[in-house]
C-alpha positions in Angstrom: 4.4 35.2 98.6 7.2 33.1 100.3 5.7 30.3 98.7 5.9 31.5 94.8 9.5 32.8 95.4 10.8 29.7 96.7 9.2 27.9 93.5 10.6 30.5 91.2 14.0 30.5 92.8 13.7 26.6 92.8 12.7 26.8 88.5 15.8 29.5 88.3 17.9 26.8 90.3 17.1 23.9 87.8 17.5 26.1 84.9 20.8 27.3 85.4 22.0 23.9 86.2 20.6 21.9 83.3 22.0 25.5 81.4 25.4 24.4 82.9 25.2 21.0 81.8 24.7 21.6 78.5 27.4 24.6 78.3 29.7 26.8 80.7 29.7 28.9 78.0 26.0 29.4 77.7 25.4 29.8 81.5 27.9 32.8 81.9 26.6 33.8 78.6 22.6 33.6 80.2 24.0 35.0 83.8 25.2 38.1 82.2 21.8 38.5 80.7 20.0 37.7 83.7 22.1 40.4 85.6 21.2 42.7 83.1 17.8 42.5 83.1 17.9 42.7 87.0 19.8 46.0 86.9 17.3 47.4 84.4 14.1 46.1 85.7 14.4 46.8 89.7 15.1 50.5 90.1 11.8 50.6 88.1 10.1 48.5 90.3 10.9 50.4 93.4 9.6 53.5 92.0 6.9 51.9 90.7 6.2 50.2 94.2 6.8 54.0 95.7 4.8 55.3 94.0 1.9 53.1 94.9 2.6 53.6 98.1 1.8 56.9 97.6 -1.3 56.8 96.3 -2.2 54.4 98.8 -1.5 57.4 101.3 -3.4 59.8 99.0 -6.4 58.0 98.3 -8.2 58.0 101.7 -9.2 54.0 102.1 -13.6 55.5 102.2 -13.0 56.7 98.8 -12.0 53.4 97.7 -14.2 51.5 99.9 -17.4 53.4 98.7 -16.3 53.2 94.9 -14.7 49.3 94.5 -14.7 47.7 98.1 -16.5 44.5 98.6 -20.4 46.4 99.7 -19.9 48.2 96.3 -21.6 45.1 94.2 -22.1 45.6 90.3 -21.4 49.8 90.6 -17.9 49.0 91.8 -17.2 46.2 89.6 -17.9 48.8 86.3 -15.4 51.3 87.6 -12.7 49.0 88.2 -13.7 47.9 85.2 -13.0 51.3 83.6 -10.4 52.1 85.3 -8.5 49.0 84.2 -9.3 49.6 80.9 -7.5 52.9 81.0 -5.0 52.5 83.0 -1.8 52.9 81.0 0.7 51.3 82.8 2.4 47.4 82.7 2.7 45.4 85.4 5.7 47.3 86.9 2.8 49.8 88.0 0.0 48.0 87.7 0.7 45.2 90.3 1.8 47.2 92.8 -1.8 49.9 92.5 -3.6 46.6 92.7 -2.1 46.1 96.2 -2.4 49.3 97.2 -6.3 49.1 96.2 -6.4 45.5 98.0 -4.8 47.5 101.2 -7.4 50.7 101.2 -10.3 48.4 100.9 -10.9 47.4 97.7 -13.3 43.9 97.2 -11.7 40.9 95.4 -14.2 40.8 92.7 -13.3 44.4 92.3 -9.7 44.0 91.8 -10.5 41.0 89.7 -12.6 42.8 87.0 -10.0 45.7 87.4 -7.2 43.5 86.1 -8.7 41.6 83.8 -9.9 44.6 82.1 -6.4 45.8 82.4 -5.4 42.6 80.7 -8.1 42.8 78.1 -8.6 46.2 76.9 -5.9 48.3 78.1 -6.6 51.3 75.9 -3.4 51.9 75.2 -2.3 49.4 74.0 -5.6 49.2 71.9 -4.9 52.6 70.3 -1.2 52.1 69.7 -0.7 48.6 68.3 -4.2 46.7 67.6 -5.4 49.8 65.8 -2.8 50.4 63.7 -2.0 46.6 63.0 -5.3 44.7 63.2 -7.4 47.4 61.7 -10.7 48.7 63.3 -13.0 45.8 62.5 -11.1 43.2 64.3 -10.7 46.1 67.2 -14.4 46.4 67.4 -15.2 42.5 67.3 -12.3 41.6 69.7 -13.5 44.3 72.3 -17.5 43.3 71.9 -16.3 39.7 72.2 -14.2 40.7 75.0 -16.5 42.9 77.0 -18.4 40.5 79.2 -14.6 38.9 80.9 -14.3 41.9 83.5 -18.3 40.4 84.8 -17.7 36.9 84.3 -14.1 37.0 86.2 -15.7 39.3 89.2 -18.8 37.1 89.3 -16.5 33.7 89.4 -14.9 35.5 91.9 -17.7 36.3 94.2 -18.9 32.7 93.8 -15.6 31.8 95.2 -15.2 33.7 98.0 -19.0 32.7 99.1 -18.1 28.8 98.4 -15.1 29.3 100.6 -16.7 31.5 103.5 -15.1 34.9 102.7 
């Protein structure tokens, strides 16, 4: 994690200079902003991350071993699968759950179908948006096309982990 920070705060360094470069102006003007956004975006991730630690102390670490962790094989990959699919939260939430799952016991080819199908089919945001915007025939043939990625991304993951010796 050290590792993507420093690159991000590296990009954020760069940025702000070549921002400063081109105007004072425009880098006070994109600080503000920046400040901003940090004000409104981290008391929700420290509920958010609170909260999964929460569930991490609710959901006994057997539950989640039995149902997703790595001896769980196909079974486990369809109800992360599911459970990705309905899970109505962004990534505020949804990162932090994933950990918590990681920490109880979850498999990697689990967690990997779980966010992909997270990614993909997020019900909610099927019902609310492509619904009413796309219409239900490019629904139905963007979610059969779809279907297979939660599979693919687990098996690519377990082929992975076995090339690598995990």
């Amino acid at each position: 994690m050290i590792v993507s920070f420093l690159a991000f705060a590296a990009l954020a360094l760069v940025l702000s200079l070549m921002t400063f470069r081109k105007s004072p102006a425009l880098f006070r003007s994109s600080m503000r902003s920046a400040g901003l956004r940090f004000v409104e975006i981290m008391p929700r991730i420290a509920v958010a991350i609170a909260a999964a630690g929460f569930i991490g102390k609710l959901v006994p670490g057997e539950i989640v071993a039995a149902h997703i962790g790595p001896g769980s094989g196909l079974y486990g990959v369809i109800i992360a699968t599911v459970f990705g699919a309905i899970t109505p939260a962004g990534p505020i939430v949804s990162f932090p759950l994933i950990a918590v799952l990681l920490k109880a016991g979850a498999g990697f080819p689990q967690v990997v179908a779980f966010l992909t199908a997270w990614s993909v089919f997020a019900l909610h945001r099927v019902l609310i948006y492509e619904l009413s915007m796309m219409g239900w025939r490019f629904c139905a043939v963007r979610l059969t096309a779809s279907a297979p990625l939660p599979f693919i991304a687990a098996l690519l993951t377990w082929l992975l982990m076995m090339a690598w010796g995990k």
